[in-house]
N, C-alpha and C positions, 0 to 999 in steps of 0.2 A: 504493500500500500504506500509504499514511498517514492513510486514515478508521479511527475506528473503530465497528468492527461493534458494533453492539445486540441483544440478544439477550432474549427474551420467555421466560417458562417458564410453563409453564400446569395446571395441573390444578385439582379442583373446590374445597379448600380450602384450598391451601396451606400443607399441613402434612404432609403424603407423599411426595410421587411432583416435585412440581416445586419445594420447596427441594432435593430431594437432584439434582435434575438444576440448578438453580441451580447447588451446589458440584460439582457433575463438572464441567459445560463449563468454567468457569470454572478450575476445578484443569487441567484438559489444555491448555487454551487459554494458559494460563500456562505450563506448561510445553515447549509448542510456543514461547512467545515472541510469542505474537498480539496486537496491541492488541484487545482484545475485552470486552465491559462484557456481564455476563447478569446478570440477576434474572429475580424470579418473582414469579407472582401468582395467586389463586384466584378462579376464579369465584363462589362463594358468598360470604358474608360470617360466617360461621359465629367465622371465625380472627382476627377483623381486630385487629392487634395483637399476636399472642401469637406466643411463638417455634414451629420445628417440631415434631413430635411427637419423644419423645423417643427412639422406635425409630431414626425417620428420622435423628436426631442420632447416635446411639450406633451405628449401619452406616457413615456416612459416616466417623465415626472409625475405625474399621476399616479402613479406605482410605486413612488420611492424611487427611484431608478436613474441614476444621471448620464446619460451618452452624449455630452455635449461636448467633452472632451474628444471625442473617435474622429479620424480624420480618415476620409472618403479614401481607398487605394482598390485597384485591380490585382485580379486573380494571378498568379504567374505560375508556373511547373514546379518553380521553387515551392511554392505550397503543400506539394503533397510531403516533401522532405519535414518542413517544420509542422506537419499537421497529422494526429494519431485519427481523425475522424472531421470529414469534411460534409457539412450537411446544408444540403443546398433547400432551398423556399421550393422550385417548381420545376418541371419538366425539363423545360427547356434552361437553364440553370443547370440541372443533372445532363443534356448531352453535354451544354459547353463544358462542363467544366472532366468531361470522362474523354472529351473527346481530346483535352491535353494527355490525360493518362499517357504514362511513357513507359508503362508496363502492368500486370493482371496486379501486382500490388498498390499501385499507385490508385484503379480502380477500385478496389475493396476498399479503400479509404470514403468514397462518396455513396450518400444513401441523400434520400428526401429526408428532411426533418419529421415530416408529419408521417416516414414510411410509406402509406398507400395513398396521401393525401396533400395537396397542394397549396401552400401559403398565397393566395391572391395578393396580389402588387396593388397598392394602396395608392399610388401615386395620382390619379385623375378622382380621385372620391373622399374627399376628407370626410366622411361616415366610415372610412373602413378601417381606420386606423387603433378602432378602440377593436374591433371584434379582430384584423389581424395579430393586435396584441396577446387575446385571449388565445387562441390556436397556436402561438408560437410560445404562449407558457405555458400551455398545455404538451407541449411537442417534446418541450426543455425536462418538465415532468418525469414525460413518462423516459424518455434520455436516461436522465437523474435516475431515476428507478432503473435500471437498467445495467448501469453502467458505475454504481457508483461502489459498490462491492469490492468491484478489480483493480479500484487505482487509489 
């Protein structure tokens, strides 16, 4: 129980959906008492440098939760190296980021957050940002249960 776990966050530009799941895991993993290190990162490059959107800020506060600090970066191949488990928001998230995969290991690394189910991009709906939050501490949850035994 004295590695600690790495944790990958993923969606298209981080700036939605995978800094707010950055500060979940992280916020419960801490308060489980986990050694556990998460970040996140966007597929696109749209963000590279800029903090989250400020929905995304202003939900997690709502929670207790501060992600104002995260600074927007893309995905790179280097990530599978520094990364024990990469969990992407949605589908197309899971090709891009399988489709760097640079071997079956690198692969095993990425799954869906929600498993069978898809984190919706909140970005054109500021209604969705409270219910994407709910699914993506749900996701962290069941994660946390799951995972928190082995490290």
């Amino acid at each position: 129980m004295g590695k600690k776990l790495k944790i990958l966050m993923v969606c298209l530009g981080n700036i939605c959906r995978s800094p707010l799941a950055e500060g979940i895991m992280q916020h419960l993993a801490d308060k489980e008492g986990l050694n556990w290190q998460v970040d996140s990162a966007g597929t696109g490059d749209w963000h590279i440098g800029e903090p989250p959107d400020r929905r995304s800020v202003r939900t997690a506060q709502q929670h207790g939760i501060d992600i104002s600090k995260q600074v927007c970066r893309q995905f790179t191949p280097e990530d599978f190296d520094r990364s024990d488990h990469i969990l992407v928001m949605d589908k197309s998230n899971l090709s891009n980021v399988v489709a760097m995969a640079r071997n079956a290991e690198d692969r095993q690394k990425v799954s869906l957050l929600l498993v069978d189910w898809v984190v919706p991009d909140p970005y054109h709906d500021d209604t969705q940002f409270e219910p994407v939050f709910k699914l993506i501490e749900a996701g962290c949850k069941a994660f946390i249960e799951k995972y928190k035994g082995e490290y």
